[in-house]
DRENRO-653382 format. One record per residue (C-alpha): residue in one letter; x, y negated, z negated. Coordinates in steps of 0.05 Angstrom, whole numbers. Layout:
<recs>
(rec A (X Y Z))
...
</recs>
This chain:
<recs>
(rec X (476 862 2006))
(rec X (442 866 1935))
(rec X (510 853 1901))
(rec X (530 796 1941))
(rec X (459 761 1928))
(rec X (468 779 1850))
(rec X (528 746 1844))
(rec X (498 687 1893))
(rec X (458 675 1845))
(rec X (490 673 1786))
(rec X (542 629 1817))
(rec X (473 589 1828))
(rec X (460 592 1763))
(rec X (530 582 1733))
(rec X (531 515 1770))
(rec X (460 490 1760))
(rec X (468 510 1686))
(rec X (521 445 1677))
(rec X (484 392 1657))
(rec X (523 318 1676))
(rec X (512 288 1614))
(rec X (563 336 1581))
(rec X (612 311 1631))
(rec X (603 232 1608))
(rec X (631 202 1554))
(rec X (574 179 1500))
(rec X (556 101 1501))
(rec X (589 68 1463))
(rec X (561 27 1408))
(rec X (561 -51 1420))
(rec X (601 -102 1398))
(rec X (570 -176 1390))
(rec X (624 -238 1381))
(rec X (624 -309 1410))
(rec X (653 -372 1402))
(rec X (633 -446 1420))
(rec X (658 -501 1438))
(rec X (620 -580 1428))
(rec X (617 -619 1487))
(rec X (660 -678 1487))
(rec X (605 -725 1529))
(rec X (551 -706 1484))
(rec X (557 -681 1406))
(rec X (496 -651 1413))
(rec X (505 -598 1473))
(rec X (542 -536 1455))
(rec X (564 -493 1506))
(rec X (575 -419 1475))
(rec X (622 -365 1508))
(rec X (606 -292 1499))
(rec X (661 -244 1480))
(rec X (614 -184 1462))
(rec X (635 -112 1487))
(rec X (594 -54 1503))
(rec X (535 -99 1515))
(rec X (488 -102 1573))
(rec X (430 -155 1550))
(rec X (431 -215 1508))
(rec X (396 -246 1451))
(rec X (406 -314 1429))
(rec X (375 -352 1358))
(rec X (401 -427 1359))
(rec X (383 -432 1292))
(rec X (333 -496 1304))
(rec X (267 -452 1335))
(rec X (299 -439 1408))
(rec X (327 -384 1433))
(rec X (362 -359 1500))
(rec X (376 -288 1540))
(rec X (430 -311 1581))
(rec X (499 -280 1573))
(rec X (537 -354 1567))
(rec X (486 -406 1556))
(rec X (497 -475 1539))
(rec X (449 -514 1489))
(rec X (423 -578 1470))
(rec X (401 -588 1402))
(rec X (350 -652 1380))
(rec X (387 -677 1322))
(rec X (452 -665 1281))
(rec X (457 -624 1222))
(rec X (483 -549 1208))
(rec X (460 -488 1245))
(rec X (469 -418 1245))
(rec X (476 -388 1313))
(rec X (466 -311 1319))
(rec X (482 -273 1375))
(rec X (455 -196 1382))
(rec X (478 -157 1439))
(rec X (452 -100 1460))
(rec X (474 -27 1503))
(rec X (439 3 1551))
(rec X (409 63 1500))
(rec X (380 1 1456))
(rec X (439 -6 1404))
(rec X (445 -69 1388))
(rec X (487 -108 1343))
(rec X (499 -184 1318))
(rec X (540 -236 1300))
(rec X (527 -301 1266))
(rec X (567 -372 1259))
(rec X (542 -426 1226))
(rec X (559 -505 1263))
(rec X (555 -573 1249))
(rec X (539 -625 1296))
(rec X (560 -690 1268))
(rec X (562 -759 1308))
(rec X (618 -765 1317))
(rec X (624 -848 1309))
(rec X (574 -834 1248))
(rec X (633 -789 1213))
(rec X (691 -836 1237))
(rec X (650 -883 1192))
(rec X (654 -851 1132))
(rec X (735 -833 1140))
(rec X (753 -907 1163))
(rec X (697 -951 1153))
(rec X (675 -1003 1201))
(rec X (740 -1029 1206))
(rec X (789 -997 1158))
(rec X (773 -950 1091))
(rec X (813 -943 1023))
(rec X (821 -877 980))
(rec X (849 -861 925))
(rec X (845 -793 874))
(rec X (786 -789 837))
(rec X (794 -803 761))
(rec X (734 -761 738))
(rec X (747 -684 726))
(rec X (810 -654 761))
(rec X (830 -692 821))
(rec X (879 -635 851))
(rec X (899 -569 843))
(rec X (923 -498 877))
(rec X (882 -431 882))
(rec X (879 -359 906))
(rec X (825 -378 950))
(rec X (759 -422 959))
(rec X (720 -385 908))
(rec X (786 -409 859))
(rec X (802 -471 891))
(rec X (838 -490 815))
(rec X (844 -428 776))
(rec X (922 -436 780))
(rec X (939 -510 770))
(rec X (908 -568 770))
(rec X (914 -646 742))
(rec X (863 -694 712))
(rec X (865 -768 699))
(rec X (890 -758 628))
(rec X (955 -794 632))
(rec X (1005 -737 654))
(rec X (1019 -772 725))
(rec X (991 -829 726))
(rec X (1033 -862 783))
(rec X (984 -812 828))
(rec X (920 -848 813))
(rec X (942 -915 834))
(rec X (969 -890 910))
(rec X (922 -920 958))
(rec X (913 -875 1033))
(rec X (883 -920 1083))
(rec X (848 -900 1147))
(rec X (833 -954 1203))
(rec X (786 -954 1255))
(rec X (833 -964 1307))
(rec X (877 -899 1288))
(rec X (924 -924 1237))
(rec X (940 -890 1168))
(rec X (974 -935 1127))
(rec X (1005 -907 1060))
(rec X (1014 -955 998))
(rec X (1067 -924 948))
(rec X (1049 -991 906))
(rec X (1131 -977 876))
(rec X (1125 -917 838))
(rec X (1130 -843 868))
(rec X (1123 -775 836))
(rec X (1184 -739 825))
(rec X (1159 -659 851))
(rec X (1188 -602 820))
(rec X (1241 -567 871))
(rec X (1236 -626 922))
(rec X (1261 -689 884))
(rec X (1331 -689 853))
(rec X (1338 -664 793))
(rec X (1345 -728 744))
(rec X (1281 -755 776))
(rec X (1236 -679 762))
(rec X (1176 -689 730))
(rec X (1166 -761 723))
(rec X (1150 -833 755))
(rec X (1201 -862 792))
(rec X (1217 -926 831))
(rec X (1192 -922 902))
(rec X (1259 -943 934))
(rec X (1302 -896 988))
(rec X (1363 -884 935))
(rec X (1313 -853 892))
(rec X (1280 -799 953))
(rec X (1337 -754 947))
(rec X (1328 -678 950))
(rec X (1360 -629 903))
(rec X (1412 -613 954))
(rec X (1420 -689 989))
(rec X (1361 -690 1037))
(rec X (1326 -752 1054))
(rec X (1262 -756 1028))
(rec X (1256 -825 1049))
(rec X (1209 -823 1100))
(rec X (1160 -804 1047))
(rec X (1148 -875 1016))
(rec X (1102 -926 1030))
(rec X (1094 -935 1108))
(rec X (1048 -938 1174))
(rec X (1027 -877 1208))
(rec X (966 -852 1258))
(rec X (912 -801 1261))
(rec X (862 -762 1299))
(rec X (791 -737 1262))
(rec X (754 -681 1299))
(rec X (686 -673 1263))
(rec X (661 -619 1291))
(rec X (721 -578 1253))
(rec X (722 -627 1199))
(rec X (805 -633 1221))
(rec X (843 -692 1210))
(rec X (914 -689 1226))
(rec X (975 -748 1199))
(rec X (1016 -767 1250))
(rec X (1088 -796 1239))
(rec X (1155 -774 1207))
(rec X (1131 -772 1127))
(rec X (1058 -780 1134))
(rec X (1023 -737 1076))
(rec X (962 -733 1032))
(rec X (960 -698 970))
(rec X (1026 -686 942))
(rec X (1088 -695 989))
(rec X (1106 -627 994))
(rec X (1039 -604 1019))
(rec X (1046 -587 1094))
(rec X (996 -561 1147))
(rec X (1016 -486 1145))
(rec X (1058 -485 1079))
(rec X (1091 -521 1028))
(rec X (1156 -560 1049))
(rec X (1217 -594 1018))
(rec X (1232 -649 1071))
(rec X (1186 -705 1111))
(rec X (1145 -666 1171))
(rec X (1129 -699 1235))
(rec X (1055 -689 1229))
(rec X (1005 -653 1171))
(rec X (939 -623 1187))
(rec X (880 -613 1144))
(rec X (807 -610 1132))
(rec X (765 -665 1103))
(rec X (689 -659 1080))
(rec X (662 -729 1058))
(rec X (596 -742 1023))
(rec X (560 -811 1001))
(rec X (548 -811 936))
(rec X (522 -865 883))
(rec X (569 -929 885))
(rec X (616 -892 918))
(rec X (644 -840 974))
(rec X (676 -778 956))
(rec X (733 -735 997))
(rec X (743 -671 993))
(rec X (816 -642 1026))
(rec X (831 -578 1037))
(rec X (899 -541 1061))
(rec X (888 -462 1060))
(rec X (945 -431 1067))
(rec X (944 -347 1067))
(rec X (932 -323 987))
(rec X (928 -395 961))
(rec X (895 -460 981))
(rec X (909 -537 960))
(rec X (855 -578 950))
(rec X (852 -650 929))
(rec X (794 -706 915))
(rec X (788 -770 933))
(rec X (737 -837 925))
(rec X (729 -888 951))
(rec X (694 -945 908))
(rec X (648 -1002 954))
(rec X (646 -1042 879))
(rec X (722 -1032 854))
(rec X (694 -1039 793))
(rec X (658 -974 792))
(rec X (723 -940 791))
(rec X (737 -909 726))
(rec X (794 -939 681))
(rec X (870 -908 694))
(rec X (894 -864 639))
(rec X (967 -881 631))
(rec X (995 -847 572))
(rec X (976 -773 543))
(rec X (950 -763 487))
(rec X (999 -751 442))
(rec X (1017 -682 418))
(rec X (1032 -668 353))
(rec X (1109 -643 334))
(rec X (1109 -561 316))
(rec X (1145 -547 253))
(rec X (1219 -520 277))
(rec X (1247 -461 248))
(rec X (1320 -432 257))
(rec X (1309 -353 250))
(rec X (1370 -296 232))
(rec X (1330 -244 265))
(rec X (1269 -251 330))
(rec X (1255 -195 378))
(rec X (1192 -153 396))
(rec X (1202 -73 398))
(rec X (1137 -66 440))
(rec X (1129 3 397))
(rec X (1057 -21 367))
(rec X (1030 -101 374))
(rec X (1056 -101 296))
(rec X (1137 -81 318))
(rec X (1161 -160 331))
(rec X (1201 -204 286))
(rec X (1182 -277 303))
(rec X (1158 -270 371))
(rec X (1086 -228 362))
(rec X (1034 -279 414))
(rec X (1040 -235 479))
(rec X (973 -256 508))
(rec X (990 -329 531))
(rec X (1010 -314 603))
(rec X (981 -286 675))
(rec X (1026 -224 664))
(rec X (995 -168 613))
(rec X (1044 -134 567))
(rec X (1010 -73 531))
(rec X (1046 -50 461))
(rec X (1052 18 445))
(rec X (1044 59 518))
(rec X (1080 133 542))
(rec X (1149 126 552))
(rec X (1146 132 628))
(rec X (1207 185 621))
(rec X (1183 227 560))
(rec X (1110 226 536))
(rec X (1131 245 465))
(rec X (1182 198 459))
(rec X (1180 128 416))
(rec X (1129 90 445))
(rec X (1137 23 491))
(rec X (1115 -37 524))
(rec X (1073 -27 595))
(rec X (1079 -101 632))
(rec X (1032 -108 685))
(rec X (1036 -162 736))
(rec X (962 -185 761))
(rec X (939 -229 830))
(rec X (963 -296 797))
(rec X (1000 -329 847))
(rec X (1056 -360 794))
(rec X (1061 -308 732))
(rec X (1102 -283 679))
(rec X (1092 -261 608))
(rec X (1090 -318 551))
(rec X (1111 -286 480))
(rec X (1099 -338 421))
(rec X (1106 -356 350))
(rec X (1056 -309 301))
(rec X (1011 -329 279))
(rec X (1024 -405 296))
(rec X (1070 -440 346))
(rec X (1129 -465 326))
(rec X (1195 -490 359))
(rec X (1255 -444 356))
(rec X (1324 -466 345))
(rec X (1376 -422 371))
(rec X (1431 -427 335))
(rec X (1439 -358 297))
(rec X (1441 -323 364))
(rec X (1496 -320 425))
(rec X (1447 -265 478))
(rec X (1390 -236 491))
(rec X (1375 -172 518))
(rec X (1322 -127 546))
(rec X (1296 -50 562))
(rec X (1272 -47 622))
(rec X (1243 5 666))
(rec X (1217 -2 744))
(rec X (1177 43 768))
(rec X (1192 70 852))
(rec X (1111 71 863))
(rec X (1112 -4 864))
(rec X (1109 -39 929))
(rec X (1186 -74 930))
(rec X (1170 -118 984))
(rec X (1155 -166 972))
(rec X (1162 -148 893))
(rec X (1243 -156 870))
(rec X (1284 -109 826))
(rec X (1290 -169 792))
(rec X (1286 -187 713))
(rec X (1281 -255 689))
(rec X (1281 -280 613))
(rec X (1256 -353 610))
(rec X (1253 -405 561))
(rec X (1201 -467 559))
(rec X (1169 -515 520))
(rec X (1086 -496 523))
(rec X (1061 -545 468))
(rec X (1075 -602 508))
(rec X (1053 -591 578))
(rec X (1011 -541 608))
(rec X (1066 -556 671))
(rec X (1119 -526 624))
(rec X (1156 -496 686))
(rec X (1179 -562 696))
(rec X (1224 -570 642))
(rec X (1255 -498 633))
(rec X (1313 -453 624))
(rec X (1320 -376 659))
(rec X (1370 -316 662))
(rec X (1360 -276 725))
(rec X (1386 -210 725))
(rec X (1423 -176 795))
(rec X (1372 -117 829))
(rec X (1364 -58 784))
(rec X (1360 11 788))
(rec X (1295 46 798))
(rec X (1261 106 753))
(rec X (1307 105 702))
(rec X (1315 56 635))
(rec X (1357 -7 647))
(rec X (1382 -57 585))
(rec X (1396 -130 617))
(rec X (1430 -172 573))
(rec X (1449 -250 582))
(rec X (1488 -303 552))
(rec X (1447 -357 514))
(rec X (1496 -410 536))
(rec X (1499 -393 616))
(rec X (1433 -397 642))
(rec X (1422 -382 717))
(rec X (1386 -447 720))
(rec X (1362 -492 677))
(rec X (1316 -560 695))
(rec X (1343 -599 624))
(rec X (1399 -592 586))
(rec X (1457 -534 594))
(rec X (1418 -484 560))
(rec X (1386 -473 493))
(rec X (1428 -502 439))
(rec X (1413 -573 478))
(rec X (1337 -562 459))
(rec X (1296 -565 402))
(rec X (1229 -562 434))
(rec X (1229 -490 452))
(rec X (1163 -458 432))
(rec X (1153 -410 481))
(rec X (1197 -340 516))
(rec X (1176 -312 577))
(rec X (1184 -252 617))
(rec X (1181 -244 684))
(rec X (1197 -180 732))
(rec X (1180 -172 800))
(rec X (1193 -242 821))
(rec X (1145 -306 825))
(rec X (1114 -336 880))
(rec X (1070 -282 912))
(rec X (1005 -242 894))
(rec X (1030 -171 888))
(rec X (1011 -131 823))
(rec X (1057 -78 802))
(rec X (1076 -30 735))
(rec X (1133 -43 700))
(rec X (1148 -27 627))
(rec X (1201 -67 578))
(rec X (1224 -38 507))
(rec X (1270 -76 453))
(rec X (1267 -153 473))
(rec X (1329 -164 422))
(rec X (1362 -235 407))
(rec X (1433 -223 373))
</recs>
């Protein structure tokens, strides 16, 4: 009897002893998110949707004084103007956690006004500062290109993008078009060109018509700031610029965001297409006294001629910044070759180049004329040829095993790539040294002329390795750039 009430009680015992909390799973922490959506009766209500997790109580800040503990609440707000919302939700030990969104409330006949006017409204690209350019991201909306009123394309400045009241967007080519690098055909790159269908060819036959001068329609939704071109060919911008990417043909409709602001004698737009790593943006005015607007620059500046020379020997060893015949500038593009590194296969060998690709969207390395540019004539040589050496730690996708050796006149144009000559080499090896040579006179492409005894505006060689149009960095390193 004393034995079986022992071990009654310590099966007691064993059993109280187990607490139920070490049984549960700990509360998890909260998660707060919403979104909202603006009623379409009244701009001013917004009715918010809670997507928070791990929540069991609710606290709302409207941003203008009021407040709310429901889980889904729907507010009206006195006036329009911008607001941040912040949700915090909260568990049921007290963790609590927020979110915040900042809206706009616009009137929505009030913004209409300022895109179209009272009946119709006018814009063209703003002739103060740079009117357009392409960025990494908003904080860089131009770091990578942009264009200014200073004569370069002045067939740009005089296009006129008209938005009526009752939904039209009319598009006045007023006869002259831009001829877009890798969309127009080739003879018509790079310049303006008669705004007539024969001339809106692509590089490969594709109409481009649709692109000219022409009727369209549009929506506005201000409380997303979203306006969106309707109609085979409508655009804004530069032709090629499409809702979700860049494109070589007409689209059926182009989406984009548009911030206006009044301003002294005039209104100013403010487009936007962000795209992921790099974002278009372009500026526009619209003058209520024409003669506000300032005066059309038509013709650059003109650029002095560089002094040509034909030399025997040009070539950079990348040993030491002092190993170079000719070609000794290596600091003039977004790639960064570094003289006199380790040889990547023997420490104690004869030192080399290290080329190092950056977040540049477009990039490649620039070598010039020391001390002072000059045009290079060709003639003495018949190839070019390069050490090269990729490294398998780089990411190859979407970097290429590629190696290109480019030629371009700089002095000229800061859009140089417009007017150039490459050799592209086939993929190459990795970890181990590679020498690419190419033919001077058999370019893999080449925008003007057949190659580089049809040009005596040369000034500038470039490098590039890993490929072009994309923000990877990567390692590379290049030794003997020789031209025999």
């Amino acid at each position: 009897m004393q034995v079986f009430l022992l071990i009654g009680t310590f099966v007691l015992f064993a059993l109280t002893s187990c607490s139920k909390d070490d049984d549960e799973d700990p509360i998890a922490d909260p998660i707060a998110s919403f979104q909202y959506e603006i009623s379409e009766e009244n701009f001013l209500q917004v009715n918010f949707m809670n997507f928070s997790q791990n929540a069991e109580t609710y606290s709302w800040n409207f941003g203008d004084g009021n407040s709310s503990t429901e889980e889904n609440p729907t507010h009206l707000y006195d006036e329009t103007g911008t607001y941040e919302v912040v949700l915090t939700a909260t568990n049921s030990e007290g963790v609590s956690r927020s979110f915040s969104e900042t809206i706009e409330l616009q009137d929505p006949d009030e913004a209409l006004t300022l895109l179209a006017g009272q009946t119709s409204k006018t814009w063209k690209l703003y002739r103060v500062g740079t009117s357009m350019g392409v960025g990494e991201n908003i904080d860089n909306l131009r770091g990578w290109w942009s264009l200014e009123n200073d004569g370069s394309r002045p067939c740009k400045y005089i296009h006129e993008f008209t938005f009526h009241r009752n939904g039209d967007y009319v598009f006045d080519d007023k006869g002259v078009m831009w001829g877009e690098s890798g969309v127009i055909q080739e003879d018509l790159d790079g310049e303006c060109f008669e705004a007539i269908p024969a001339n809106m060819v692509g590089p490969n036959g594709e109409d481009l018509s649709a692109w000219l001068g022409g009727t369209h329609a549009f929506e506005y939704d201000p409380s997303s700031n979203r306006v969106t071109l309707m109609g085979e060919g409508a655009w804004i911008g530069i032709v090629k610029v499409a809702t979700d990417g860049e494109v070589t043909v007409p689209q059926n409709s182009v989406s984009f965001k548009a911030f206006i602001e009044e301003r002294d004698g005039y209104d100013y737009m403010h487009v936007l297409f962000e795209y992921e790593g790099a974002v278009w943006s372009f500026s526009y005015a619209h003058y209520h006294d024409p003669a506000l607007e300032p005066e059309l620059v038509e013709e650059p500046d003109e650029v002095p001629d560089l002094e040509t020379i034909t030399p025997t020997e040009m070539g950079h060893t990348f040993e030491s910044a002092e190993s170079f015949d000719i070609l000794g500038v290596l600091d003039l593009g977004e790639s960064v070759i570094t003289p006199g590194v380790d040889d990547p296969e023997d420490a104690n060998a004869t030192k080399v180049g290290r080329f190092e690709r950056t977040e540049a969207q477009y990039q490649e390395a620039q070598l010039g004329v020391y001390p002072e540019p000059k045009n290079i004539l060709y003639d003495n040589f018949t190839q070019v040829s390069l050490d090269v050496y990729l490294p398998s730690t780089n990411d190859y996708d979407p970097l290429t095993k590629k190696v290109i050796i480019g030629f371009a006149d700089r002095s000229h144009t800061t859009e140089w790539w417009t007017r150039l000559i490459q050799h592209e080499s086939d993929e190459l090896p990795l970890d181990q040294w590679v020498t690419v040579t190419f033919d001077l006179d058999s370019p893999t492409f080449a925008s003007e002329g057949d190659n580089v005894y049809d040009r005596e505006d040369l000034d500038m060689v470039f490098i590039q390795i890993g490929g072009g149009e994309h923000t990877t960095p990567g390692v590379f390193y290049i030794r003997n750039l020789v031209f025999e």
